[in-house]
BAVEX-946676 format. One record per residue (C-alpha): residue number from 1; residue in one letter; x, y, z. Coordinates in nm, 3 decimals. Example, Ala and Ser with C-alpha at 12.3 -4.5 7.8 and 13.67 -1.06 7.14 Angstrom:
<r><num>1</num><residuo>A</residuo><u>1.230</u><v>-0.450</v><w>0.780</w></r>
<r><num>2</num><residuo>S</residuo><u>1.367</u><v>-0.106</v><w>0.714</w></r>
END
This chain:
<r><num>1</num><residuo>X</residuo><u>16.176</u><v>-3.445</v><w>11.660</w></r>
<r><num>2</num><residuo>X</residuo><u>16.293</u><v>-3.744</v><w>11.397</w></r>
<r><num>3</num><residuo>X</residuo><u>16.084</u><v>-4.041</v><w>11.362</w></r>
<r><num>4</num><residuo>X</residuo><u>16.366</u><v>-4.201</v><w>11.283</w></r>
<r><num>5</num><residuo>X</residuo><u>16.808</u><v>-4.149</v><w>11.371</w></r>
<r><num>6</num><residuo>X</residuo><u>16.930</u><v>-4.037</v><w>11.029</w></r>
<r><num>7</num><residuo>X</residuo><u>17.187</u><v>-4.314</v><w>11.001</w></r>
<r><num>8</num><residuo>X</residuo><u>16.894</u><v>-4.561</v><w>11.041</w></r>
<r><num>9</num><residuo>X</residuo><u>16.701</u><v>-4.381</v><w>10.728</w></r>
<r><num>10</num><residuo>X</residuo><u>16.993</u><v>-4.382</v><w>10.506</w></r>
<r><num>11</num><residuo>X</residuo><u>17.012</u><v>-4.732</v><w>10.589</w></r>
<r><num>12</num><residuo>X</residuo><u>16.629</u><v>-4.804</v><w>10.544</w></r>
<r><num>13</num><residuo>X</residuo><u>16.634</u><v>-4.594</v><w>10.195</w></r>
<r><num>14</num><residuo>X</residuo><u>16.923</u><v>-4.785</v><w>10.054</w></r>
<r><num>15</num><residuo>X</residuo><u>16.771</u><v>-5.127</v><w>10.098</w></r>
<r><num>16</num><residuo>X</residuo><u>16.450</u><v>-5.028</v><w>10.004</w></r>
<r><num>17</num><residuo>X</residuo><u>16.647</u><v>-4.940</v><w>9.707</w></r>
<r><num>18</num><residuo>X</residuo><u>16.842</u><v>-5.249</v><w>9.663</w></r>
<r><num>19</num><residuo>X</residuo><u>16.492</u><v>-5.473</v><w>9.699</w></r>
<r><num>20</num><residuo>X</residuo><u>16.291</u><v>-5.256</v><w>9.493</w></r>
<r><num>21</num><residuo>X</residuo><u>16.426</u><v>-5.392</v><w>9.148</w></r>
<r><num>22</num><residuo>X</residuo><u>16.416</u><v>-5.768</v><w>9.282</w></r>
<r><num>23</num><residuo>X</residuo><u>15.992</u><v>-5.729</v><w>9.389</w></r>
<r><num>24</num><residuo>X</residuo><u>15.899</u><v>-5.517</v><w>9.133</w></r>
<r><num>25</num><residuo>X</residuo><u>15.846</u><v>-5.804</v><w>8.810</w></r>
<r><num>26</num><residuo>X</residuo><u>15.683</u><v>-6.043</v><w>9.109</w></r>
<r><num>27</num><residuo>X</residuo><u>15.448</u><v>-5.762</v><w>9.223</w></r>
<r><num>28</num><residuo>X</residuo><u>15.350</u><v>-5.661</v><w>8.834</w></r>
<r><num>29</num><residuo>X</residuo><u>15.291</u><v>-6.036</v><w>8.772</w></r>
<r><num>30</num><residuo>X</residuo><u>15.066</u><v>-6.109</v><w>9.034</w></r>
<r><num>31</num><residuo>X</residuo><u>14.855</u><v>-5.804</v><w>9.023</w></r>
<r><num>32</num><residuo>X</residuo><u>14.851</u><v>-5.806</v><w>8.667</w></r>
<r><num>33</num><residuo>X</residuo><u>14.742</u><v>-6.192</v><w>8.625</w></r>
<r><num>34</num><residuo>X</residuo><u>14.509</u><v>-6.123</v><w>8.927</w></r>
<r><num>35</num><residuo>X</residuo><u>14.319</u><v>-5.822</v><w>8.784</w></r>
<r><num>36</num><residuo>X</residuo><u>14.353</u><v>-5.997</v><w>8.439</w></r>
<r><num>37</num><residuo>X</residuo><u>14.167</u><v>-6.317</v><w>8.578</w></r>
<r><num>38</num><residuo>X</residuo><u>13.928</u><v>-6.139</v><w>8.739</w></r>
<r><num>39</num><residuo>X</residuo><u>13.842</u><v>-5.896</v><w>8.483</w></r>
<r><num>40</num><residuo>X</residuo><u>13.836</u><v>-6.153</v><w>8.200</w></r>
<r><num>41</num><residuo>X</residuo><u>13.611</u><v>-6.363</v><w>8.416</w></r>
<r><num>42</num><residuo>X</residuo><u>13.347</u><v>-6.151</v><w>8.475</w></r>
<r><num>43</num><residuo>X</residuo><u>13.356</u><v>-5.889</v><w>8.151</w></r>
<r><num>44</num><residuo>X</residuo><u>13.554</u><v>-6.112</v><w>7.895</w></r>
<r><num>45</num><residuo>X</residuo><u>13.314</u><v>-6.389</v><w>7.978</w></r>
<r><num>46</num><residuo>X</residuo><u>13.583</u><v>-6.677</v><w>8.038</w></r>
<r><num>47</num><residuo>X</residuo><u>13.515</u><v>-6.960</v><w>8.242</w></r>
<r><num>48</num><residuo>X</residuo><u>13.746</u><v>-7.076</v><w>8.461</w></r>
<r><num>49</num><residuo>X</residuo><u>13.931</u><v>-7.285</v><w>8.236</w></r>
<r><num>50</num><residuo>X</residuo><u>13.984</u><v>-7.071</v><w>8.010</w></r>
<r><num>51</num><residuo>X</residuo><u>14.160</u><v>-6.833</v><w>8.212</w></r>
<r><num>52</num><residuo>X</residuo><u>14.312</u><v>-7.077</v><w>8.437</w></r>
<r><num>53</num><residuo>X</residuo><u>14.640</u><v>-7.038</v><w>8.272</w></r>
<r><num>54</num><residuo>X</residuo><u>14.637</u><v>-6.629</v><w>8.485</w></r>
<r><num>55</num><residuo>X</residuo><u>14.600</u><v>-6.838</v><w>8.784</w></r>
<r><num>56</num><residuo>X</residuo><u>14.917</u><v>-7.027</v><w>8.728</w></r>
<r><num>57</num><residuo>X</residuo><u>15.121</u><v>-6.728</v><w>8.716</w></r>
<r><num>58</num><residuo>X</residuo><u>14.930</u><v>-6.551</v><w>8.965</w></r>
<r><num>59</num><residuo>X</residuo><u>14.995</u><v>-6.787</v><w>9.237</w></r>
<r><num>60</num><residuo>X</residuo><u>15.328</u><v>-6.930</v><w>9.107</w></r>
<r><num>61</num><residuo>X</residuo><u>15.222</u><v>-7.271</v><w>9.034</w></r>
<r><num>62</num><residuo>X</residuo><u>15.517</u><v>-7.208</v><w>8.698</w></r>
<r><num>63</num><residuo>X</residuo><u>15.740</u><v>-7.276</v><w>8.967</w></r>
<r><num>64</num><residuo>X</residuo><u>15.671</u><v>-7.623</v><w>9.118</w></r>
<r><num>65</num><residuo>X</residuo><u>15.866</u><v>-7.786</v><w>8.783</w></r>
<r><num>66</num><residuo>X</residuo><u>16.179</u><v>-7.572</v><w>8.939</w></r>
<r><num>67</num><residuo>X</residuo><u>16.155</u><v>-7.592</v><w>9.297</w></r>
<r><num>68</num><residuo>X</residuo><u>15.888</u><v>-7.888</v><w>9.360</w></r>
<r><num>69</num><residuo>X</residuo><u>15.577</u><v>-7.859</v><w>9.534</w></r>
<r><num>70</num><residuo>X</residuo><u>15.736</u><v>-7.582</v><w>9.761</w></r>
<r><num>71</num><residuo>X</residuo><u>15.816</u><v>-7.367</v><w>9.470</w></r>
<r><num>72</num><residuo>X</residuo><u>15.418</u><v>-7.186</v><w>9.513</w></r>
<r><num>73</num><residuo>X</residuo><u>15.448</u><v>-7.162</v><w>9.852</w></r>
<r><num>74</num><residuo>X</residuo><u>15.830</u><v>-6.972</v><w>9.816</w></r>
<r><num>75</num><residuo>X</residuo><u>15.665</u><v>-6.755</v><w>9.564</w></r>
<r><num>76</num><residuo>X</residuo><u>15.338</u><v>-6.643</v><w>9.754</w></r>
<r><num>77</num><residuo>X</residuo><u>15.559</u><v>-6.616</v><w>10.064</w></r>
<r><num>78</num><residuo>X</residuo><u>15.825</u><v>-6.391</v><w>9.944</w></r>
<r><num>79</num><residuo>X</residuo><u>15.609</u><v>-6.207</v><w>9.751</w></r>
<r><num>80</num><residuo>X</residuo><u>15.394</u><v>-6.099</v><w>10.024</w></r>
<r><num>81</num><residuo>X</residuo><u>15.731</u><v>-6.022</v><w>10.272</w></r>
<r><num>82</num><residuo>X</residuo><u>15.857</u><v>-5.797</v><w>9.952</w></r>
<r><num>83</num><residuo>X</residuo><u>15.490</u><v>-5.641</v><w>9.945</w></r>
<r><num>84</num><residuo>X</residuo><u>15.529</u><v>-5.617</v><w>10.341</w></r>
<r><num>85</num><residuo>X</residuo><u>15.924</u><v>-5.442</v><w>10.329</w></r>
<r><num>86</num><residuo>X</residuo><u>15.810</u><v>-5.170</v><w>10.009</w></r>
<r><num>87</num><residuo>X</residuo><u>15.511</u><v>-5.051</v><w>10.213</w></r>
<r><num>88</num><residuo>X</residuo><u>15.635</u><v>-5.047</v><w>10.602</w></r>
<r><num>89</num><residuo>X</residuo><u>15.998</u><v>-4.915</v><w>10.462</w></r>
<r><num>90</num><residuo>X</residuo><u>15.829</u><v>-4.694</v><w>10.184</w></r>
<r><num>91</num><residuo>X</residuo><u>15.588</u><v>-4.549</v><w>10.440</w></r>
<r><num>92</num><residuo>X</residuo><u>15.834</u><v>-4.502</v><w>10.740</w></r>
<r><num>93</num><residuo>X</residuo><u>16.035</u><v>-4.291</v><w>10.463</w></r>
<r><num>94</num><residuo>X</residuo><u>15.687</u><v>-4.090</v><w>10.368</w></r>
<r><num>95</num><residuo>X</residuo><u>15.688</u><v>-3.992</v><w>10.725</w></r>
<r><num>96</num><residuo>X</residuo><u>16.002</u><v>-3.917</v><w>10.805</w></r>
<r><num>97</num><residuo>X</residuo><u>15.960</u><v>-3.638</v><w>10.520</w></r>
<r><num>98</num><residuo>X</residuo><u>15.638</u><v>-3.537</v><w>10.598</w></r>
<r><num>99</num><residuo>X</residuo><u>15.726</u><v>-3.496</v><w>11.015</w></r>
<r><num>100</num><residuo>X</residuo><u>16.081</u><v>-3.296</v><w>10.865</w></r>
<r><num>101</num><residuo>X</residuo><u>15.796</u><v>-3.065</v><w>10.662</w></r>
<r><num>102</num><residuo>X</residuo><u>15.977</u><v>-3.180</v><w>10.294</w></r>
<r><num>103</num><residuo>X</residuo><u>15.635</u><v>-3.357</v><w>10.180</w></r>
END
């Protein structure tokens, strides 16, 4: 039996499709400037000055002289939905082709 009506996964893999490009540079930023700080902190030896500037972009703080002091909220907040959509839309897909036996 289908987890899922196959109109409703055609549906779900075409807008994970359409969303993937627009999350992907958000998601490489942020876990790139986030493994960066923390790895540059504690093997690099950087204090937390000096590696302040990965926190910026980590946590969208480049945005605030755009969109004000709502711009790092908007960017933490749609980042994490667009985390939320690629993994409950990516893994609804994984199942549906595991439960039809393609996996």
């Amino acid at each position: 039996m289908p987890l899922l009506p196959a109109p409703l996964v055609q549906r779900l893999r075409r807008l994970h499709a359409a969303l993937a490009p627009l999350v992907l540079l958000p998601l490489l930023l942020t876990v790139g400037t986030g493994m960066g700080y923390r790895l540059l902190r504690d093997w690099g030896g950087l204090d937390r000055d000096q590696a302040h500037l990965l926190m910026v972009l980590h946590e969208g703080e480049w945005l605030t002289g755009w969109f004000g002091t709502s711009g790092e909220t908007l960017y933490v907040l749609l980042n994490g939905l667009g985390l939320l959509w690629m993994l409950v839309s990516g893994g609804a897909m994984a199942l549906q082709r595991l439960r039809r036996g393609g996996g």
